[in-house]
C-alpha positions in Angstrom: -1.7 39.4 15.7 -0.8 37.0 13.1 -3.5 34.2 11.9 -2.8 30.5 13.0 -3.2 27.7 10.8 -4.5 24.6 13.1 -3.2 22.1 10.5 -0.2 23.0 9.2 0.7 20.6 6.4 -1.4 20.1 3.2 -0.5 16.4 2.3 -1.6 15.2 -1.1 -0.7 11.4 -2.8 -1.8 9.1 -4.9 -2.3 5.5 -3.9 -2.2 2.7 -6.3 -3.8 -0.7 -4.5 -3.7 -3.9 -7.1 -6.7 -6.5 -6.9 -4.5 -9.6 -5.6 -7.9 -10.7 -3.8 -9.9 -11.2 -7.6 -12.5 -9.0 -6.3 -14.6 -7.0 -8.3 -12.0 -3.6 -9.3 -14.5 -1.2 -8.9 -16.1 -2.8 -5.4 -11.9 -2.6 -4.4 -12.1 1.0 -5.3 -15.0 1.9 -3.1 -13.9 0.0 -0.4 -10.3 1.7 -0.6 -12.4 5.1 -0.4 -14.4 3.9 2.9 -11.2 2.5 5.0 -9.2 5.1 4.0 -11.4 7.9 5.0 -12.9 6.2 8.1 -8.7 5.6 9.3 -8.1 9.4 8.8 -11.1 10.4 10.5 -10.3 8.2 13.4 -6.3 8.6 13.7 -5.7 11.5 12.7 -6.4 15.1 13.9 -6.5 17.3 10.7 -9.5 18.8 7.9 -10.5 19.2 4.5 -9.8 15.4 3.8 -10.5 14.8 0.1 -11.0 10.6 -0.7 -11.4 9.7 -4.1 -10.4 6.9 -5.8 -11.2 4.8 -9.6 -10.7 1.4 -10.9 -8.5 1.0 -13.6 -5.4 -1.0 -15.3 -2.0 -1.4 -16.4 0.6 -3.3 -17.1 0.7 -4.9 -13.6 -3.1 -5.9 -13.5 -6.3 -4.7 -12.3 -6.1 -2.0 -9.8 -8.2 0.9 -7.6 -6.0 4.3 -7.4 -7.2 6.7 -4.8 -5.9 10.0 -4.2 -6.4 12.0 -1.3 -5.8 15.1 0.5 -5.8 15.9 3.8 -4.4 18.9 5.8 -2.6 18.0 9.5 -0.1 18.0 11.7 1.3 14.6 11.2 1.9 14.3 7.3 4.3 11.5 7.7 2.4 9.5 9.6 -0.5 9.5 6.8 2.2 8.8 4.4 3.4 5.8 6.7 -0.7 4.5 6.7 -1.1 4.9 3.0 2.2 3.0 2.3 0.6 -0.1 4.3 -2.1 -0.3 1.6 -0.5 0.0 -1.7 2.1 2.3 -3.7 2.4 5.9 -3.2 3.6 8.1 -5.3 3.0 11.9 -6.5 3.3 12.7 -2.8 3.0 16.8 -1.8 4.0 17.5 1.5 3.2 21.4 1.6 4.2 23.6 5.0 1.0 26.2 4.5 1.8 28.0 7.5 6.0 28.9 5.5 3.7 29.6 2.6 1.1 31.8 4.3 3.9 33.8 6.0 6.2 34.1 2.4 3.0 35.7 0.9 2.7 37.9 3.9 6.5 39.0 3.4 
């Protein structure tokens, strides 16, 4: 009998959210981690959720980056979330369940 995987897709990004509200960056950065995490918990079925995120600069201004990881069913509709908060980019969508049954083969 082969082994299931309950949440398929390992879904990794990073999320850059610039301080337009001239708050404190590192206060935006802590915040980001709480409503982030308490969204996924509540929206989303899934485990091993990973929220971290810094404060930090660049050409643009002041800004927190979070990344995250999170393993479920419904990658694209945490990508869809994240995108309503800020850029995403260095987004891995990876199918572990292909993976677990390539190493298998």
């Amino acid at each position: 009998m082969a082994d299931t995987i309950e949440f398929r897709y390992d879904t990794q990004l990073l999320l850059d959210k610039y301080n337009t509200e001239g708050v404190d960056v590192d206060d935006l950065a802590d915040d980001l981690v709480d409503e982030v995490r308490d969204h996924i918990l509540e929206a989303f079925k899934g485990d091993c959720l990973v929220v971290a995120a810094d404060s930090g600069e660049d050409e643009f201004g002041e800004k927190a980056t979070l990344k995250l990881h999170f393993h479920t069913n419904e990658p694209w509709d945490v990508l869809k979330y994240c995108r309503s908060l800020g850029e995403i980019y260095d987004i891995v969508v990876e199918d572990m369940d292909r993976q677990s049954r390539d190493l298998k083969g």
